[in-house]
C-alpha positions as CSV (number, residue, x, y, z in Angstrom):
1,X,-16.9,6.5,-14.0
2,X,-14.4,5.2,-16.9
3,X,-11.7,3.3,-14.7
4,X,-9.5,1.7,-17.0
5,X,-7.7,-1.8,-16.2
6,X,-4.3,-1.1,-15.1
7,X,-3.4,-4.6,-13.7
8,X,-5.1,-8.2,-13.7
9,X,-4.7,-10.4,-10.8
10,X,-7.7,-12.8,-11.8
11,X,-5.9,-15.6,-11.4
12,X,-6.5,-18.3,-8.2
13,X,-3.9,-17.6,-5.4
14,X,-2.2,-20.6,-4.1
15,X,-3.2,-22.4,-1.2
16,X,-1.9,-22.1,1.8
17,X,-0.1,-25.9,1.4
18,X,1.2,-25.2,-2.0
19,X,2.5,-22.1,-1.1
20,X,4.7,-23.6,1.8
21,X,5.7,-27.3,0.3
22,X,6.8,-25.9,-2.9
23,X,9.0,-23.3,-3.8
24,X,8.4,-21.1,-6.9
25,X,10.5,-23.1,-9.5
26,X,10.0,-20.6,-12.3
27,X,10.9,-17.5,-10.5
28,X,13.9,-19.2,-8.7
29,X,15.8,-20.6,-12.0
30,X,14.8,-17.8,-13.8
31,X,16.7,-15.6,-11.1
32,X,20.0,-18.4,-11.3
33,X,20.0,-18.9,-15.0
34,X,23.4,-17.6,-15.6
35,X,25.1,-19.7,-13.4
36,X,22.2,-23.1,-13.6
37,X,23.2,-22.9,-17.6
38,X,26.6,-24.0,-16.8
39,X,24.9,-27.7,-16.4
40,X,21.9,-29.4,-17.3
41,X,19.4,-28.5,-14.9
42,X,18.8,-32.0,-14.4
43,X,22.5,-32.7,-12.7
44,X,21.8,-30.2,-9.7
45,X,20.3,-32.6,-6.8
46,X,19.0,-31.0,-4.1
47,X,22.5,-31.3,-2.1
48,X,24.6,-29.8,-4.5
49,X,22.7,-27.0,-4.8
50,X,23.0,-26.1,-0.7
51,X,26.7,-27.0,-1.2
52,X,27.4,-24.2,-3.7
53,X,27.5,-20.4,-2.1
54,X,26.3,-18.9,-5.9
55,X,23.1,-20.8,-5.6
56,X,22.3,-20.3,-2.4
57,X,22.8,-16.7,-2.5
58,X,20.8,-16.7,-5.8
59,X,18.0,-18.6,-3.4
60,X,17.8,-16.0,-0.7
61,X,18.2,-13.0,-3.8
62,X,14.7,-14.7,-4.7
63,X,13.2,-14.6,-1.1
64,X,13.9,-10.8,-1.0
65,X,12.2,-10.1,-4.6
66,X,9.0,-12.5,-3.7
67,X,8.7,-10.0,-0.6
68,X,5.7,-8.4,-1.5
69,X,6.1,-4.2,-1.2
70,X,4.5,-1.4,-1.6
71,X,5.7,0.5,-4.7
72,X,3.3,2.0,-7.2
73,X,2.9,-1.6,-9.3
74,X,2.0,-5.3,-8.7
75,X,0.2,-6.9,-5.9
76,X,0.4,-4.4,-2.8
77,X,0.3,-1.4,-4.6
78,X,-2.6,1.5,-3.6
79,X,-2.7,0.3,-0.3
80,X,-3.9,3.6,0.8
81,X,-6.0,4.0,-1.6
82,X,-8.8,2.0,0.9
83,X,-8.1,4.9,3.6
84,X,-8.4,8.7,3.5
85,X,-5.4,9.0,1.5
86,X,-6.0,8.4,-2.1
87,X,-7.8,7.1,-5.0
88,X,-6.8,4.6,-7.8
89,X,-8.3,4.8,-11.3
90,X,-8.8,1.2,-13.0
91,X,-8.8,-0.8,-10.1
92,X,-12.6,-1.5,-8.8
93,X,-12.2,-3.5,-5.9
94,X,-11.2,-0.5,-4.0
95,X,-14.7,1.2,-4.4
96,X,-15.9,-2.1,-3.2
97,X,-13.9,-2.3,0.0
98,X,-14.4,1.4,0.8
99,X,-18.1,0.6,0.8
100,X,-17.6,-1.9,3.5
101,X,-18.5,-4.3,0.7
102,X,-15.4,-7.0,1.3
103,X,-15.8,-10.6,1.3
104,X,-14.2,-13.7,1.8
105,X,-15.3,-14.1,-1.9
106,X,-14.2,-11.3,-3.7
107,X,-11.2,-10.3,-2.3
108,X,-9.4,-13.1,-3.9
109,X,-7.2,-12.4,-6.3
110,X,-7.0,-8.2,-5.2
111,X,-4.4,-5.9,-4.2
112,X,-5.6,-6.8,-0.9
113,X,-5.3,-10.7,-1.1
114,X,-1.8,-10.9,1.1
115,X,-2.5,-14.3,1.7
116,X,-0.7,-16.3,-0.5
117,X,2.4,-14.2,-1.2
118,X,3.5,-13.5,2.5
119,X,2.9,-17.5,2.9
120,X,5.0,-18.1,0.0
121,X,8.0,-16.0,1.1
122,X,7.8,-18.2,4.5
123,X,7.0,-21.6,2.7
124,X,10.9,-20.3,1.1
125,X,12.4,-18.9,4.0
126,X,11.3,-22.6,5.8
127,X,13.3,-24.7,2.8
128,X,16.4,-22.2,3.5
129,X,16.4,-22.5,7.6
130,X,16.0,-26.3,6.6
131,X,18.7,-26.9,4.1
132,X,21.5,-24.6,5.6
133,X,21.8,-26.7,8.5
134,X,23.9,-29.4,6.6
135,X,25.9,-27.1,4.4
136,X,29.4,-26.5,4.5
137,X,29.7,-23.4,2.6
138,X,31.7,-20.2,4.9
139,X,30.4,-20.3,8.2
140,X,30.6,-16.4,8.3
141,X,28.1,-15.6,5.2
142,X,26.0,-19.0,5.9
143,X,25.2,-16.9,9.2
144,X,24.8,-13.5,7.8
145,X,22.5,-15.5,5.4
146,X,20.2,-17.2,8.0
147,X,20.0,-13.5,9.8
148,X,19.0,-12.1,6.8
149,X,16.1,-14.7,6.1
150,X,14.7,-14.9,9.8
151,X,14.3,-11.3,9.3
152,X,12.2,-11.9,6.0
153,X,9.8,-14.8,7.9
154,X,9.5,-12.6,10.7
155,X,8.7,-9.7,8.0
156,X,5.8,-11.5,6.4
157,X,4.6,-13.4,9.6
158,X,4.1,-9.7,11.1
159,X,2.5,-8.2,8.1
160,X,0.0,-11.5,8.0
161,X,-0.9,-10.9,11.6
162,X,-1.6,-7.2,11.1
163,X,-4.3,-7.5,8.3
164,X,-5.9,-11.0,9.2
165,X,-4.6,-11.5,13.0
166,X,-3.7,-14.6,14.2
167,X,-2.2,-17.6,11.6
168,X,-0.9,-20.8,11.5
169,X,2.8,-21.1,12.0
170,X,4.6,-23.0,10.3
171,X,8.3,-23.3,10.9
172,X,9.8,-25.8,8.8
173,X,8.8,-27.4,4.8
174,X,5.7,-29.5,5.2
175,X,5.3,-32.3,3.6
176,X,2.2,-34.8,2.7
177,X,3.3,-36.4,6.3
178,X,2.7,-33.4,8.5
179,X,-0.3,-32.1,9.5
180,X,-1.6,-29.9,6.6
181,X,-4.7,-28.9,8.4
182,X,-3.8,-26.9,11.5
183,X,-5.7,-24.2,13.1
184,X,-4.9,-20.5,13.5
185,X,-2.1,-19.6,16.3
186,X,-3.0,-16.4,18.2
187,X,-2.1,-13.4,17.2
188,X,0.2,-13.3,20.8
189,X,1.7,-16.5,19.8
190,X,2.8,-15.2,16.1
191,X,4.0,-12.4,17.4
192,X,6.3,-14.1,20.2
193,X,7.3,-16.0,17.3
194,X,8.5,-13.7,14.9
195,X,10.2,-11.5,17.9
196,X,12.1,-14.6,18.4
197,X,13.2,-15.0,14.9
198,X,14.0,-11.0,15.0
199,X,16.0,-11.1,18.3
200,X,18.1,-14.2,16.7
201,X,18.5,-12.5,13.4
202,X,20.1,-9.4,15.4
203,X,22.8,-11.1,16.6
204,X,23.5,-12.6,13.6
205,X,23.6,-9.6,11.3
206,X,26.3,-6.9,10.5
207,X,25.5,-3.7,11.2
208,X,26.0,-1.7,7.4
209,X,27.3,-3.3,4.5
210,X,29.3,-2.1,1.7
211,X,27.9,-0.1,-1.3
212,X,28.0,-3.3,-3.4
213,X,25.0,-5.2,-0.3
214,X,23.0,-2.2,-0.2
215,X,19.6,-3.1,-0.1
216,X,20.7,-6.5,2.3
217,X,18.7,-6.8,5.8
218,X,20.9,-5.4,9.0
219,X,21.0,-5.7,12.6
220,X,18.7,-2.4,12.3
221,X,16.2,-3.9,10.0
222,X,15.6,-7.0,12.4
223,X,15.1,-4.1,15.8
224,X,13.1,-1.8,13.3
225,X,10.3,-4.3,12.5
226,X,10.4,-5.5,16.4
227,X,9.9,-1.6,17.3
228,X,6.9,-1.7,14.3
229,X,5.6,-5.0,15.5
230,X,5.8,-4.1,19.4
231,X,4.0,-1.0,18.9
232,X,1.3,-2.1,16.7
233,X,0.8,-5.0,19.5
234,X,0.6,-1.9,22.3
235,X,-2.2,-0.4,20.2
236,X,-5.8,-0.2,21.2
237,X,-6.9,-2.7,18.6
238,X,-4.2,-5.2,20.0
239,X,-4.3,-4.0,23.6
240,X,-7.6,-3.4,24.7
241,X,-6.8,-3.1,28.4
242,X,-4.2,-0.5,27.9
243,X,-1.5,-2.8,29.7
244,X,2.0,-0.3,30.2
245,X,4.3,-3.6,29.6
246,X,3.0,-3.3,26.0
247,X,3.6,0.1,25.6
248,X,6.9,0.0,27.4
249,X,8.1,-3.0,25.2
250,X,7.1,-1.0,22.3
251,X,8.9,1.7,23.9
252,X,12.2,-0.2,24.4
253,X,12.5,-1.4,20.9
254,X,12.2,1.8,19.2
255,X,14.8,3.2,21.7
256,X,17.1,0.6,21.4
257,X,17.4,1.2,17.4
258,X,17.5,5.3,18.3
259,X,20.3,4.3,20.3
260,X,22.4,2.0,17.5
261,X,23.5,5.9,17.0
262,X,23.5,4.9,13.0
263,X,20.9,6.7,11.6
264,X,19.7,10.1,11.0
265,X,17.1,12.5,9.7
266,X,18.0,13.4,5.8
267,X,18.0,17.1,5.4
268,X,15.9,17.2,2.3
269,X,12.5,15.6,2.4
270,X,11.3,15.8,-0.8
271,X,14.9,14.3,-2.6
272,X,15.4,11.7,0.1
273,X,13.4,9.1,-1.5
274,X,14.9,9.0,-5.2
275,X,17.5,7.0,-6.4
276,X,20.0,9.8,-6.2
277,X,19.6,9.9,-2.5
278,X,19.1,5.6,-2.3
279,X,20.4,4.0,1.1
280,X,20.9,7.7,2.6
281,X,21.2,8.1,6.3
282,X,17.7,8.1,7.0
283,X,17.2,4.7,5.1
284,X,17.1,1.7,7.2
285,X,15.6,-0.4,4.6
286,X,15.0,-0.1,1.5
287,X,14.0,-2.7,-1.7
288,X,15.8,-1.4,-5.0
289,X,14.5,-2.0,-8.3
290,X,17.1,-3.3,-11.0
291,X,14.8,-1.8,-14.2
292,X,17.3,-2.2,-16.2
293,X,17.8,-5.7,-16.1
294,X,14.9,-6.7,-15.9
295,X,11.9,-4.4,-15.9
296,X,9.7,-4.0,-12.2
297,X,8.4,-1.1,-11.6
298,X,8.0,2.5,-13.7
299,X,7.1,4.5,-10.5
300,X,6.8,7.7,-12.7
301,X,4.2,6.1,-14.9
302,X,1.9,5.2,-12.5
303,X,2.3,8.5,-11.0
304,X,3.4,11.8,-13.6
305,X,0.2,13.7,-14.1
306,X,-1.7,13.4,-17.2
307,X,0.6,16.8,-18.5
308,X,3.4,15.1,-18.3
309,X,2.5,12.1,-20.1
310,X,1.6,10.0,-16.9
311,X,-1.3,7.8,-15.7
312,X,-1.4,9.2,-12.9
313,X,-2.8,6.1,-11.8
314,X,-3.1,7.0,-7.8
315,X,-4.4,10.5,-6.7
316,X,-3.9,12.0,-3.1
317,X,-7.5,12.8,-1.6
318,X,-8.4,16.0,-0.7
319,X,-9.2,14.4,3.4
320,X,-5.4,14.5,3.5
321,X,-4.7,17.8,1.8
322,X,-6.4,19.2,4.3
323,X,-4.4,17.8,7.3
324,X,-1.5,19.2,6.3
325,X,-0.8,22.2,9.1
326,X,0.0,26.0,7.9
327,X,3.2,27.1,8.5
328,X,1.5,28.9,12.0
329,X,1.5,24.9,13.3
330,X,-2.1,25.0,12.8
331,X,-4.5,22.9,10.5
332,X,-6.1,25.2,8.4
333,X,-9.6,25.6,9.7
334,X,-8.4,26.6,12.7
335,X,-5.9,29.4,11.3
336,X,-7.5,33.0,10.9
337,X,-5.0,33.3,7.9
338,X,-6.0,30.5,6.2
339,X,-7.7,31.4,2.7
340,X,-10.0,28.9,1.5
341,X,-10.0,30.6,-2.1
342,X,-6.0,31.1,-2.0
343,X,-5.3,27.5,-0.2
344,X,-2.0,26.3,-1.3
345,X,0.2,30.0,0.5
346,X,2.0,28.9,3.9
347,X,1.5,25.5,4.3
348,X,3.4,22.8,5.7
349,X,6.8,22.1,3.7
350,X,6.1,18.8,3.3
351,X,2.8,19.0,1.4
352,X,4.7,21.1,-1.3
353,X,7.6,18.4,-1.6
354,X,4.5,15.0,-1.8
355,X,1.7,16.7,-3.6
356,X,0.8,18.4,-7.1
357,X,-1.5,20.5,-6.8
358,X,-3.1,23.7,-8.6
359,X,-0.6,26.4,-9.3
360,X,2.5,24.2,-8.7
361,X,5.6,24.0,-10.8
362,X,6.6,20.9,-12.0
363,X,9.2,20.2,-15.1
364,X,9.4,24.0,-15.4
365,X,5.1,24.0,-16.2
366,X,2.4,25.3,-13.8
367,X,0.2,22.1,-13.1
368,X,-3.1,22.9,-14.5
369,X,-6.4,20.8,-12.0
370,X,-9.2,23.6,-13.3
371,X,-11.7,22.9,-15.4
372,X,-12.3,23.3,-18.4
373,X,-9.2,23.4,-19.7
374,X,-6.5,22.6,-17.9
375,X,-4.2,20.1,-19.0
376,X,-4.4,18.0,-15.7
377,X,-8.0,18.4,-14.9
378,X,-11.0,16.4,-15.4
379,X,-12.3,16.4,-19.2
380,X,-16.1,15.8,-18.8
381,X,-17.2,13.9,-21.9
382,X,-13.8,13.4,-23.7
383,X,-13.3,10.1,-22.2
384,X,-9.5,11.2,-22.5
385,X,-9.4,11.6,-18.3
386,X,-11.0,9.2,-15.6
387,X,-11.9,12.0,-12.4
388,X,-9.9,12.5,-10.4
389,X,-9.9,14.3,-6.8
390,X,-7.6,17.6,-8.2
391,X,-4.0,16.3,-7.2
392,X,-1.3,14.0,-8.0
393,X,1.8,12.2,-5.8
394,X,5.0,14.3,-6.0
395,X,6.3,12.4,-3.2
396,X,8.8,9.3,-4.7
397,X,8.9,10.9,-8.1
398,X,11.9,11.6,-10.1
399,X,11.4,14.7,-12.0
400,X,14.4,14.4,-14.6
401,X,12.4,11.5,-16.2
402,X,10.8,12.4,-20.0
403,X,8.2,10.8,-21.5
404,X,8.0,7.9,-18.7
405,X,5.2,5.5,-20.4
406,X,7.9,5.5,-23.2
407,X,10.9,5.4,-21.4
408,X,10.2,3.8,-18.0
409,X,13.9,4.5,-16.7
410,X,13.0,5.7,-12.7
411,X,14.6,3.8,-10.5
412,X,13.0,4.9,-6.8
413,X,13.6,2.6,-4.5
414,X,10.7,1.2,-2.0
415,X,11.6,2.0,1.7
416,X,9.7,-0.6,3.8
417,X,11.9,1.5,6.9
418,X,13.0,5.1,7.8
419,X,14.4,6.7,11.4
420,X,11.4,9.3,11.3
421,X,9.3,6.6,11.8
422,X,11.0,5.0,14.7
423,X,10.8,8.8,16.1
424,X,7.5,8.2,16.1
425,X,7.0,4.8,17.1
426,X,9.1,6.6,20.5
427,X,6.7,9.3,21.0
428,X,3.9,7.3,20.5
429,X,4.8,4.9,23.0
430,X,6.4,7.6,25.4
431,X,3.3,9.2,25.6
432,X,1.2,6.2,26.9
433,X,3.3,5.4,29.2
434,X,2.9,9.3,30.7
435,X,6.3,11.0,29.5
436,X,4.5,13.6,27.7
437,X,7.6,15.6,27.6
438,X,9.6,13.0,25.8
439,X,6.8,12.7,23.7
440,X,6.6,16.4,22.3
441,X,10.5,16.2,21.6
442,X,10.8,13.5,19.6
443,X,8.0,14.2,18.1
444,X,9.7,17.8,17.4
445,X,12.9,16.1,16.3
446,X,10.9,15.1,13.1
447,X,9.2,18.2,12.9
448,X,12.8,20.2,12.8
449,X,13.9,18.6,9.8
450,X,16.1,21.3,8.0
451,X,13.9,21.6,5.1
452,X,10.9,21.3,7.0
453,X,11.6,23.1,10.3
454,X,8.0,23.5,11.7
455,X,6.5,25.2,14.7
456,X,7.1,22.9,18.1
457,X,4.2,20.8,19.0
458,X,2.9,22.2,22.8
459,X,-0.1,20.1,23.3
460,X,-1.2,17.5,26.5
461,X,-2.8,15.0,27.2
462,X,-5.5,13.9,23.8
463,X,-4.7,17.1,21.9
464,X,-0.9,16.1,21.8
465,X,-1.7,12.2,21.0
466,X,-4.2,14.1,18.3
467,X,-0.8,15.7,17.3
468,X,1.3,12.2,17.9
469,X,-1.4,10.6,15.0
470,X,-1.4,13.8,12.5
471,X,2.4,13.9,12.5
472,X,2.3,10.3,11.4
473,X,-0.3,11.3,9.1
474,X,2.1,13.9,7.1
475,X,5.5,12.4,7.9
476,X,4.8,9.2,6.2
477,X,1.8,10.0,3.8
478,X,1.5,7.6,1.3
479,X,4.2,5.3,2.2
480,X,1.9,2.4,3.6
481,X,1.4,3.0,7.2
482,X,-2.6,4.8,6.8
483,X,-3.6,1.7,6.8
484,X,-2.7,-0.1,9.7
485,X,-2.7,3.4,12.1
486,X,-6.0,4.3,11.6
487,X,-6.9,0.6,12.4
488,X,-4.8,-0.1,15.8
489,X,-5.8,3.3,17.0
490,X,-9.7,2.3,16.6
491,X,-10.4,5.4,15.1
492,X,-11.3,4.2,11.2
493,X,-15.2,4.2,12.4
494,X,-14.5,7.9,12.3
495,X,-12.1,8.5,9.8
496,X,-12.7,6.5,7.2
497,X,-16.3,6.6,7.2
498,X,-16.1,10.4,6.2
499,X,-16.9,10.8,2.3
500,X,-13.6,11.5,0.2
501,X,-13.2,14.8,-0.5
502,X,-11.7,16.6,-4.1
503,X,-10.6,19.8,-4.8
504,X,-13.0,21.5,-7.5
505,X,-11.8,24.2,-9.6
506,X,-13.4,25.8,-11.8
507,X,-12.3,28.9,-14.2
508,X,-14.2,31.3,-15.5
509,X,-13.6,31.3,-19.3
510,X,-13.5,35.5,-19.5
511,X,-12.0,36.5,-16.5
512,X,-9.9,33.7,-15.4
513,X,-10.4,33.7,-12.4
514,X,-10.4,30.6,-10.4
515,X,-13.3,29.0,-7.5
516,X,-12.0,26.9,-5.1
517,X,-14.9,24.1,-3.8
518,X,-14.3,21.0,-1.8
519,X,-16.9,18.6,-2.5
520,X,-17.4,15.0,-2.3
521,X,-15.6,12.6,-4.7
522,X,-17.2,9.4,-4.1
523,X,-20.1,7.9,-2.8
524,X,-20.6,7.3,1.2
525,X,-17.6,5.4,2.4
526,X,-18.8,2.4,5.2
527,X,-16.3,1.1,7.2
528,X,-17.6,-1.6,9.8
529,X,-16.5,-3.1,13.0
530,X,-15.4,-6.7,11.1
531,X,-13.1,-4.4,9.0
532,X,-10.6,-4.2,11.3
533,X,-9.1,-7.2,9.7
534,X,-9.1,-8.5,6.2
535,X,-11.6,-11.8,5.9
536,X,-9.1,-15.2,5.2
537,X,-9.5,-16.0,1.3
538,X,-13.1,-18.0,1.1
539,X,-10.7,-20.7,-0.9
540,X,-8.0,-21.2,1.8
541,X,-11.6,-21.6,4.7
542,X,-12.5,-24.5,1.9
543,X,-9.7,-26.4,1.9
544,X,-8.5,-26.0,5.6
545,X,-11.8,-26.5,7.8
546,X,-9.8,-26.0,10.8
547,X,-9.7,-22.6,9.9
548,X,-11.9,-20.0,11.8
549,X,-13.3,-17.1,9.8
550,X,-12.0,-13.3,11.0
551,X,-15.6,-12.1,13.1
552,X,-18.4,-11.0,10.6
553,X,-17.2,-12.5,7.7
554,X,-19.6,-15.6,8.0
């Protein structure tokens, strides 16, 4: 397979100390240069700089940007590219990790390697919590401030604990006098931990902000990552022993933010996530990209088909093509109508508004996966296209965009939050605590989306929590979650060590007439028990030996 480079992250991440004694210099001035260039950089002491509100905004402005996210370029991109959900061309390590190959060694420096930057965001967040204390700037945004950046350490504390379980805390700047070498907290002590920083941050933090703050953290941004946190904690991989005050607290928290009463399901599902539709009503969070000030991400570069003059460089799998339901409410291979040769007619609305596929219109064209021939299909031998599994992402992409690798103007936004999925994290927990009914209705609410309006889920007992996970599956496909359900629910012995599937077809050069085959894409798959949880960086086990390794990693 050709898989060309399309990003190089070679370099060593920073340790664990570096990352939380000192702050990113570079980044940081280069976000304040406009207002550092009034004075020599050398006249800002440490004091005046938490004295003045324009630098200390420009601080916590830096804090949000170092977040790492999950947009289509830099360090977490293709995170579900190592599940059932899609493939990237040009990477590598993600054939590696899908053959159950990942090490402490050679995950360093990946698209998996969260190490490092969710330490760094708390090594800044630390200096902020430190240095507020003695300013003197308004008391009313030096609050809103500390809200917001609790919220962010509680953010990157929970994402650390959900791919490596339990870390160290650290809750102030270290220096060379503090003890640099302390072992992992439990993953019940981070937790507490972070809740504590999001329960503080919710009283501290407005409720919506003008159209100039879009994009700042809420009061609803601090209760949805306690309802994502909560639940994930309630999960089997978390909660073994099935304890109800998990699954009730989970419960709680995803009602409380249902109850805020500020946020509802956007009509249109395949608009809602472009820029035109930015901060909608569904939005709880989302991270905007300022491309043209300074360029971050070209979301339809990584993800136009090759037809369109894209790179098409992540490729929904057939595995979750064929998840989506038919219009009866049925998967596929359980619907008598269903036509394997004709298998893109009457199939759930959402599939049509997040993938490209055979047959589908897109910038007034027909997209074209057959081979030979077709414009967005495999070449064999022209080294011109690396293979792909016979679709591309719709979902996030702005159509109106020409020529995207030359222009690179999209501006989608990344939304780490959205009310479906607190929907969901209400079912979910609803229906381990026994209130099946509550369970089919708010799954049902989701499902009744106006441009989606599907048939009512019906199911009990494991065919409706069966229902519970699919709906997750579909609803939020592609947006980062794969990873982490298929991993609390125990079930990624099953799912992901099923062979990832494409969608072959081939037309015959005098009829035209096309054959529809689902075949294997890539070799066996091999997920193992220890892959439940990403190994620590073998670097950051070397130069902390307090550190215990994550199980089967030695």
């Amino acid at each position: 397979m050709n898989r060309m480079k399309i990003f190089n992250r070679t370099a060593k991440p920073a340790s664990l100390f570096k990352s939380l004694v000192l702050v990113s210099a570079v980044a940081w001035i280069a976000s304040c240069s406009k207002v550092l260039d009034k004075k020599p950089l050398s006249s800002y002491s440490d004091a005046i700089v938490w004295q003045d509100p324009t630098l200390i905004s420009s601080f916590v402005a830096n804090v949000y940007r170092s977040m790492p996210h999950g947009g289509f370029g830099g360090l977490p991109s293709y995170l579900g590219c190592f599940t059932d959900e899609q493939e990237v061309i040009g990477d590598g390590f993600d054939a590696t990790f899908n053959a159950g190959n990942v090490t402490p060694t050679n995950i360093a420096g990946t698209a998996l390697d969260y190490w490092s930057p969710y330490f760094s965001v708390i090594g800044k967040c630390n200096i902020f919590l430190d240095r507020i204390q003695a300013s003197t700037i308004d008391e009313a945004i030096r609050t809103r401030l500390t809200g917001e950046i609790k919220v962010l350490r509680a953010f990157a504390y929970f994402n650390l604990i959900s791919f490596y379980g339990g870390v160290p805390i650290v809750d102030k700047p270290l220096t060379l006098a503090d003890d640099l070498y302390r072992p992992r907290n439990t993953y019940a002590e981070v937790l507490a931990f972070l809740i504590t920083d999001l329960d503080e941050a919710a009283e501290l933090l407005p409720t919506t902000y003008d159209a100039a703050n879009r994009g700042r953290i809420t009061k609803g941004v601090a209760m949805s990552i306690k309802s994502r946190a909560l639940l994930y904690a309630a999960s089997p991989l978390n909660n073994p022993g099935n304890d109800n005050a998990k699954w009730q607290a989970a419960s709680d928290a995803a009602k409380a933010v249902i109850d805020l009463g500020l946020y509802n399901l956007f009509a249109d599902y395949k608009t809602m996530f472009l820029a035109a539709n930015a901060y909608n009503t569904e939005m709880i969070w989302q991270r905007p990209f300022n491309n043209i000030v300074d360029f971050e991400l070209a979301v339809e570069v990584a993800l136009y088909p090759p037809g369109s003059n894209g790179r098409a460089q992540t490729s929904p799998l057939h595995n979750v093509v064929d998840d989506y339901e038919t219009t009866n409410g049925l998967q596929p291979e359980d619907d008598p109508a269903y036509d394997p040769q004709n298998p893109y007619v009457n199939r759930d609305p959402r599939f049509y508004a997040s993938i490209l596929y055979e047959g589908a219109t897109f910038k007034a064209r027909t997209i074209e996966t057959y081979i030979p021939g077709g414009i967005d299909g495999d070449q064999p031998g022209t080294g011109t296209t690396s293979p792909r599994p016979g679709y591309y992402t719709r979902k996030f992409v702005d159509e109106a965009i020409n020529d995207p690798i030359n222009t690179r103007i999209g501006n989608t936004p990344w939304t780490f939050f959205r009310y479906a999925e607190i929907l969901l994290n209400y079912a979910e927990a609803q229906f381990f605590l026994g209130h099946e009914d509550v369970a089919r209705e708010y799954v049902n609410k989701v499902r009744k989306r106006t441009s989606v309006n599907m048939p009512d889920v019906t199911e009990a007992g494991t065919a409706l929590l069966e229902r519970i996970q699919n709906e997750r599956r579909i609803e939020l496909a592609f947006e980062g979650h794969r990873f982490h359900d298929v991993r609390r629910w125990k079930i990624a012995m099953v799912v992901l060590n099923t062979n990832a599937k494409k969608m072959l077809i081939t037309r015959d050069a005098m009829t035209l007439v096309k054959t529809y085959t689902v075949t294997d894409f890539l070799p066996a798959r091999a997920f193992n028990e220890k892959n439940y949880l990403l190994p620590i960086p073998q670097s950051e086990m070397e130069r902390n030996k307090n550190f215990e390794q994550n199980p089967g990693y030695n």
